[in-house]
TORKOL-4160 file (C-alpha; in steps of 0.2 Angstrom, whole numbers, padded with zeros to 4 digits, m for minus):
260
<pt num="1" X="0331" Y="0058" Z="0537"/>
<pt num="2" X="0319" Y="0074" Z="0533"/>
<pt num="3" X="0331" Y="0077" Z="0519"/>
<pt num="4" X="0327" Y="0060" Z="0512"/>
<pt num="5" X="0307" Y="0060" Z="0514"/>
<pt num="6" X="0308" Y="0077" Z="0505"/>
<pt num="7" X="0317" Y="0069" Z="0491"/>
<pt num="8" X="0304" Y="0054" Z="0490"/>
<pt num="9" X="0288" Y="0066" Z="0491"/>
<pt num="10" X="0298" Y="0077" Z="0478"/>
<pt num="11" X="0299" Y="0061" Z="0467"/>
<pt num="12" X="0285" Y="0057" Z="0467"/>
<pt num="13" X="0277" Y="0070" Z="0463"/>
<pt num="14" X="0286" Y="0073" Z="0449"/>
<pt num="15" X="0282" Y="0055" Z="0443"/>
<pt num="16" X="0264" Y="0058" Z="0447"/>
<pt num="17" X="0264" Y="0076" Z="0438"/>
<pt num="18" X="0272" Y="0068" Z="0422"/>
<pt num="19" X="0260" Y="0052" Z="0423"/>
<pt num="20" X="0245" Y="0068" Z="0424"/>
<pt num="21" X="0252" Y="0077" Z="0405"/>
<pt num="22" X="0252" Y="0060" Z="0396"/>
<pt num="23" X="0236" Y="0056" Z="0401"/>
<pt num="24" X="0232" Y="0077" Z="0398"/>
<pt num="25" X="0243" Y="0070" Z="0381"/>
<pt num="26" X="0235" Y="0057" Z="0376"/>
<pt num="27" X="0215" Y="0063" Z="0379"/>
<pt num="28" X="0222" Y="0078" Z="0366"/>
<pt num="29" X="0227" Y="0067" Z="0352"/>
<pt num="30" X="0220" Y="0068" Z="0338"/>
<pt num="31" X="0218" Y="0052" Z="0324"/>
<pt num="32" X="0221" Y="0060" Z="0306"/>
<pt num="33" X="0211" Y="0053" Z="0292"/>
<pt num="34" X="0219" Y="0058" Z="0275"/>
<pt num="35" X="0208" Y="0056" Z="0259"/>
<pt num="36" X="0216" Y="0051" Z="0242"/>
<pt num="37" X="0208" Y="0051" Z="0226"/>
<pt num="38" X="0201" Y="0060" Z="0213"/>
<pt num="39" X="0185" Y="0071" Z="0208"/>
<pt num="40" X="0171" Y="0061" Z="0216"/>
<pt num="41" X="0182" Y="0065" Z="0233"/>
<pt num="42" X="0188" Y="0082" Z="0234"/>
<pt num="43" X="0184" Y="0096" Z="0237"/>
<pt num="44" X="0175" Y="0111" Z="0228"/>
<pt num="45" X="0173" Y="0130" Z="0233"/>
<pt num="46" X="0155" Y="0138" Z="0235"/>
<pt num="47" X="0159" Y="0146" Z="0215"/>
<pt num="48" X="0154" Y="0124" Z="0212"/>
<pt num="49" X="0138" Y="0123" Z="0223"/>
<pt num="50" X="0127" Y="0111" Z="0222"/>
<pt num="51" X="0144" Y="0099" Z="0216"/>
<pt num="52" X="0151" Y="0089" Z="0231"/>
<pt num="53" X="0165" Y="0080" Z="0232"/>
<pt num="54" X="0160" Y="0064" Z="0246"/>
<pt num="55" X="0174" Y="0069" Z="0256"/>
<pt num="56" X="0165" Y="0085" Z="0260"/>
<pt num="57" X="0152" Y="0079" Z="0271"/>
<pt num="58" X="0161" Y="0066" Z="0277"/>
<pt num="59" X="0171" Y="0075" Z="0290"/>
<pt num="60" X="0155" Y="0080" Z="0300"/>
<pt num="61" X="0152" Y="0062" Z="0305"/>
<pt num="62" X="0166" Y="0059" Z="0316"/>
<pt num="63" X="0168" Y="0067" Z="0334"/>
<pt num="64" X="0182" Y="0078" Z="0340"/>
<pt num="65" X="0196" Y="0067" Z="0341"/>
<pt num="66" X="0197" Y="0065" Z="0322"/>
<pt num="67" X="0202" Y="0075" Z="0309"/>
<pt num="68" X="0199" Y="0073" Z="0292"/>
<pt num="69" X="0210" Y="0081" Z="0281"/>
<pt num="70" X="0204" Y="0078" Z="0261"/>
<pt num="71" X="0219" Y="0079" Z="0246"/>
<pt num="72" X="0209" Y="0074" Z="0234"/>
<pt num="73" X="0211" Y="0082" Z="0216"/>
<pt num="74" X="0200" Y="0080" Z="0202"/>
<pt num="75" X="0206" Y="0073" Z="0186"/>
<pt num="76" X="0220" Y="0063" Z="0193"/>
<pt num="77" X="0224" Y="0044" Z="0192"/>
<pt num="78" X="0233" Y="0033" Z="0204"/>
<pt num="79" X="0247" Y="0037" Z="0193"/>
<pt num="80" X="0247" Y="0054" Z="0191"/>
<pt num="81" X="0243" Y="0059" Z="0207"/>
<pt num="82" X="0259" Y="0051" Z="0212"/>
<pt num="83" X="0270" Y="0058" Z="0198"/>
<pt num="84" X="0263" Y="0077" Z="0201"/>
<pt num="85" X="0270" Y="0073" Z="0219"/>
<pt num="86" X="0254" Y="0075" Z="0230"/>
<pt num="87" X="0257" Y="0060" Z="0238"/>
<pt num="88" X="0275" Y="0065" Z="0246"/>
<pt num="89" X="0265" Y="0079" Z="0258"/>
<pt num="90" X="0254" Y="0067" Z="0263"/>
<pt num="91" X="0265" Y="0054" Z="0267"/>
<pt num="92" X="0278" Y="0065" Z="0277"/>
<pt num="93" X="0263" Y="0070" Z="0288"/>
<pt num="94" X="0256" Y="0053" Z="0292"/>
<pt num="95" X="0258" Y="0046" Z="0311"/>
<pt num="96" X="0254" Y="0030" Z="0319"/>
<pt num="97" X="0238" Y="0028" Z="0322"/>
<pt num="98" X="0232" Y="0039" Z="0307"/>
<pt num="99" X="0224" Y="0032" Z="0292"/>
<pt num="100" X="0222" Y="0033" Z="0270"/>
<pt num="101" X="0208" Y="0032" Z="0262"/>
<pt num="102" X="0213" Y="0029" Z="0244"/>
<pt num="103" X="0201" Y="0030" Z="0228"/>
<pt num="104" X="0206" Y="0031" Z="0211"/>
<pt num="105" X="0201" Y="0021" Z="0195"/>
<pt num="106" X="0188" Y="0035" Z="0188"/>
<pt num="107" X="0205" Y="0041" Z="0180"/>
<pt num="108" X="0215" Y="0026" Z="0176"/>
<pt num="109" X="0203" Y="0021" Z="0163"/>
<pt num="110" X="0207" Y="0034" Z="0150"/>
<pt num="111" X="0216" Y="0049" Z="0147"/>
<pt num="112" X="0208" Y="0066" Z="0144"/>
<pt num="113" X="0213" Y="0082" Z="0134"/>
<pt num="114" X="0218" Y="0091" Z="0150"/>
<pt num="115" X="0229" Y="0076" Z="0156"/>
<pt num="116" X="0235" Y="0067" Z="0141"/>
<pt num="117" X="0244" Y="0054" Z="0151"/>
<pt num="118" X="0235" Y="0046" Z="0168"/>
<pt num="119" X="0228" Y="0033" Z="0161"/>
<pt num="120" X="0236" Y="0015" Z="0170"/>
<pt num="121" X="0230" Y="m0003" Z="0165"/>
<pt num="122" X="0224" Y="m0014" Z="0178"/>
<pt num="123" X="0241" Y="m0020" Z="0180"/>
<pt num="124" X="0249" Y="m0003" Z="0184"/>
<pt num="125" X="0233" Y="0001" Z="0193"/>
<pt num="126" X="0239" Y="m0015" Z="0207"/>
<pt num="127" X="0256" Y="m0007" Z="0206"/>
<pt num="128" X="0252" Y="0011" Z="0211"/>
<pt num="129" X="0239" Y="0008" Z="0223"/>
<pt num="130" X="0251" Y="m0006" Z="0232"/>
<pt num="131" X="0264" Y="0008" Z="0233"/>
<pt num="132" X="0251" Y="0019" Z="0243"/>
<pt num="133" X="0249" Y="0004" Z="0253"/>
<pt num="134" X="0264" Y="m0001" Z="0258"/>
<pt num="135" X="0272" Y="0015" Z="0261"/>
<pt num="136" X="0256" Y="0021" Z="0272"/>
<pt num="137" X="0260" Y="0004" Z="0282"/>
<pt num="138" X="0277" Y="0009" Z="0285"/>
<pt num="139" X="0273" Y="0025" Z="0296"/>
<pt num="140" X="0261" Y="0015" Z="0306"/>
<pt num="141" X="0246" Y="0020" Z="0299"/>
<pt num="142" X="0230" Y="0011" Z="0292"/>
<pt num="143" X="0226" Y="0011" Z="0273"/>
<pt num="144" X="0208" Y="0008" Z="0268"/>
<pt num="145" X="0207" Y="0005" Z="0249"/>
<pt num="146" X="0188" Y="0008" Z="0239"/>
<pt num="147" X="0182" Y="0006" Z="0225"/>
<pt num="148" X="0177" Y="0019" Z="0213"/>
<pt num="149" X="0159" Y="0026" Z="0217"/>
<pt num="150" X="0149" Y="0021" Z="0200"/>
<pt num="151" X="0140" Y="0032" Z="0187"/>
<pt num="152" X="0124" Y="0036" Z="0184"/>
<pt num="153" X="0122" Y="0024" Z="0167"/>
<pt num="154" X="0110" Y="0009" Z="0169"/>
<pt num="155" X="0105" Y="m0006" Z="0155"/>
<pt num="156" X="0093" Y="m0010" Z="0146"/>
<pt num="157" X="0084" Y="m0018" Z="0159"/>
<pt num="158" X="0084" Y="m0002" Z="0171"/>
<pt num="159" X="0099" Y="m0008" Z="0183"/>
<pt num="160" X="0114" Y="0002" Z="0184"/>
<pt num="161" X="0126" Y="m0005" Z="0175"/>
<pt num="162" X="0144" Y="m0009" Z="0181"/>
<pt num="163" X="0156" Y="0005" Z="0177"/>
<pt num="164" X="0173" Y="m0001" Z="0183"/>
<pt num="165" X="0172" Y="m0020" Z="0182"/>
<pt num="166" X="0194" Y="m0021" Z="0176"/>
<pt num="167" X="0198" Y="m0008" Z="0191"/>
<pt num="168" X="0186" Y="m0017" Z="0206"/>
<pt num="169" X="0194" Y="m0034" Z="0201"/>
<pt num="170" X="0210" Y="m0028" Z="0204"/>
<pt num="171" X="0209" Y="m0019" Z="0221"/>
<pt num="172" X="0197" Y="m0036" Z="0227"/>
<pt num="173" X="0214" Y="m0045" Z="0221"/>
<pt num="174" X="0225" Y="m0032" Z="0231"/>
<pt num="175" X="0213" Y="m0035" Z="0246"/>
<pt num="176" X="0216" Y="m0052" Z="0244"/>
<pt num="177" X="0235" Y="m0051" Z="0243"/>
<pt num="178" X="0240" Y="m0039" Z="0254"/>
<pt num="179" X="0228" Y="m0041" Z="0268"/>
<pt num="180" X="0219" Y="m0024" Z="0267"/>
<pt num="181" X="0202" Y="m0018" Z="0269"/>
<pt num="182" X="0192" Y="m0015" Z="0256"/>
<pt num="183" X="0177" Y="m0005" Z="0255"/>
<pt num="184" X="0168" Y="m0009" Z="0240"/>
<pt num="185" X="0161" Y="0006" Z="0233"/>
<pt num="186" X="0155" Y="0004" Z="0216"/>
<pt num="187" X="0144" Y="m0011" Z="0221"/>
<pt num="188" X="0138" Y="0000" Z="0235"/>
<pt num="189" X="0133" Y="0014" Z="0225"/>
<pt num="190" X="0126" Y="0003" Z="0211"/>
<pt num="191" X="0113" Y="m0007" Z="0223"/>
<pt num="192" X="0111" Y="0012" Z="0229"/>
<pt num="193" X="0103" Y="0019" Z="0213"/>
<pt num="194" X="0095" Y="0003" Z="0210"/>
<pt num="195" X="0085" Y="0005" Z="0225"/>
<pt num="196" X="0081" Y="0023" Z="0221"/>
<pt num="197" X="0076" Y="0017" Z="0203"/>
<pt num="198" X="0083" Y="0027" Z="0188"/>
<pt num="199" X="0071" Y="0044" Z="0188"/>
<pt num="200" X="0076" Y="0048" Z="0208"/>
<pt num="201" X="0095" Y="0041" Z="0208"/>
<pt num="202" X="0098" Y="0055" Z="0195"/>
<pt num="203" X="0097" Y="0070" Z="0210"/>
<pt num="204" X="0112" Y="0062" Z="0217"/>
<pt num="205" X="0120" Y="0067" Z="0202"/>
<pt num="206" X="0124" Y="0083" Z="0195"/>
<pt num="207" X="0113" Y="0080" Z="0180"/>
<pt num="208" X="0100" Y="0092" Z="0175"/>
<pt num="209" X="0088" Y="0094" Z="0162"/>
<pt num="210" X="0085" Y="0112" Z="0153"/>
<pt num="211" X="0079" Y="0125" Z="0163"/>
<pt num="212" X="0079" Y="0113" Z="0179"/>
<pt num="213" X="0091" Y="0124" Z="0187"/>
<pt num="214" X="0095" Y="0141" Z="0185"/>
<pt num="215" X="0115" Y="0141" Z="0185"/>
<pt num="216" X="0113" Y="0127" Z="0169"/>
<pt num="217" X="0098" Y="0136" Z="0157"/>
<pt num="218" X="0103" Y="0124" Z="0143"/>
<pt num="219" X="0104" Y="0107" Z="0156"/>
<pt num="220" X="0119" Y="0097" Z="0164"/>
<pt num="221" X="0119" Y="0080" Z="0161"/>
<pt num="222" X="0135" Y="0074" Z="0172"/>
<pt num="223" X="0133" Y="0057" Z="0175"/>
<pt num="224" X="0148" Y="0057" Z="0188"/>
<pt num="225" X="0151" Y="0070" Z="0201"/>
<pt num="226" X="0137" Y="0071" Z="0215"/>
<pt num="227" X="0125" Y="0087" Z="0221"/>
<pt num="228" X="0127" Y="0090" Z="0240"/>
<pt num="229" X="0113" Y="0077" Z="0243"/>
<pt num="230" X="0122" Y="0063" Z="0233"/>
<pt num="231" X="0138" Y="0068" Z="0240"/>
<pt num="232" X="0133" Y="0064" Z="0258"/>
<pt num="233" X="0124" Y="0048" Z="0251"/>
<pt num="234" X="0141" Y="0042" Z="0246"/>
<pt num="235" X="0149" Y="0048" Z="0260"/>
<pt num="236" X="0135" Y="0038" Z="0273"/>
<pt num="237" X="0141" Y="0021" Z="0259"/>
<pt num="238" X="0160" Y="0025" Z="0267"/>
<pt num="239" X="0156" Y="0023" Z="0284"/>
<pt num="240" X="0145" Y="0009" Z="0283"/>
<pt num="241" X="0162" Y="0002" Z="0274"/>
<pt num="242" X="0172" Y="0007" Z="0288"/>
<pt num="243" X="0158" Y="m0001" Z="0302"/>
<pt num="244" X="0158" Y="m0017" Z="0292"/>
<pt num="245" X="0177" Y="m0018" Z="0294"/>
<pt num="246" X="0176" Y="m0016" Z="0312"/>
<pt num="247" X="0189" Y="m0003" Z="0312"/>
<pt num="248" X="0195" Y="0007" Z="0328"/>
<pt num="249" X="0188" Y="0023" Z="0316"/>
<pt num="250" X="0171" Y="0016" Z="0320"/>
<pt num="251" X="0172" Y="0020" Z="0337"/>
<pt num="252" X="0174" Y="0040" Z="0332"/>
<pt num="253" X="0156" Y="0038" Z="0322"/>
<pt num="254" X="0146" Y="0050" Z="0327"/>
<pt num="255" X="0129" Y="0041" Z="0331"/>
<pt num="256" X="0112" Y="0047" Z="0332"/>
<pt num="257" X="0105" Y="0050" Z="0352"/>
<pt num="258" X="0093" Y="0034" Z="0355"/>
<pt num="259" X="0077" Y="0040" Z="0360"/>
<pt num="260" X="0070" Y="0034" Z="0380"/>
């Protein structure tokens, strides 16, 4: 009868200590977010400063149980980011739970001397970016699509012109079609500058006039890639995407301390 009490405690203990580490388990695990996409994303060593990728900043709003981890490489396409194989590290390393956030069409527009053969139409564009999607689904993890950030180019009548108008189409079709979110970007950023006006928005950019800054003597005028305060501009445009989707993510937002 002793023996038998032993063997009951003993049990459930046992079921009691195991119950213990997967809660231990499960308060440790961390949600991956992996970033996909091209220059306005990545990252950039100090040799680049002031240029910000958005995916820099971006990993300081979200609390300790995420991690972000940014793949993002300048000059590439939905295309050729696929066909250099940058894709196949990230997909191996997806779990359930984690999520993509994917953002070409900078790229897909045109080819360039140094990558003669990216470019995609808007058809192809569908074709690749569905592929991200549907294989980022099949490991149980979330993909977020977004629109290409705009550049800093504005009409005649001072509002920033649309940049990306055959690429936005097609991912608000893919949206449509394939039930995922979308977090639109380009119209962001573009009401952004237009509430900054033109003369202010330009600081967000890494355009500069001669002898502005030290590092360009002769002037920069990049209309595309952000400074380190545009890059956190764009990446504050992301998670307002990500709140207005009411995604589990938002949950991870860091958020200011509300004064008494």
């Amino acid at each position: 009868m002793k023996t038998n009490n032993l063997i009951s405690k003993f049990t459930a203990l046992l079921i009691l200590s195991f119950s213990f580490t997967l809660i231990l388990n499960a308060q440790k695990r961390t949600t991956t977010v992996f970033l996909i996409g091209d220059s306005t994303m990545c990252l950039y060593d100090e040799s680049r400063f002031p240029q910000m990728g958005w995916g820099m900043p971006f990993q300081y709003f979200f609390d300790e149980t995420v991690t972000i981890e940014n793949h993002a490489k300048g000059g590439r396409s939905s295309r050729s980011f696929l066909e250099e194989n940058r894709w196949q590290p990230v997909l191996y390393s997806l779990q359930e739970g984690d999520y993509v956030l994917i953002q070409f069409g900078h790229n897909d527009a045109q080819n360039s001397k140094d990558h003669p053969d990216r470019k995609t139409t808007p058809e192809e564009y569908k074709i690749y970016i569905g592929n991200y999607i549907s294989e980022t689904r099949l490991k149980g993890a979330t993909p977020i699509i977004i629109s290409p950030v705009t550049r800093w180019i504005f009409d005649d009548e001072g509002k920033a012109s649309e940049c990306h108008e055959p690429y936005l189409k097609a991912l608000k079709e893919i949206s449509e079609e394939q039930k995922v979110s979308l977090i639109d970007l380009d119209s962001k950023s573009r009401n952004l500058l237009d509430s900054m006006g033109k003369a202010c928005s330009r600081y967000l950019y890494m355009y500069f006039e001669p002898g502005e800054y030290f590092r360009f003597p002769d002037g920069y005028p990049d209309n595309t890639h952000f400074t380190e305060f545009g890059a956190r501009k764009m990446a504050e445009l992301v998670l307002q995407g990500i709140m207005e989707q009411n995604l589990d993510l938002t949950n991870h937002i860091i958020q200011p301390h509300r004064r008494k």
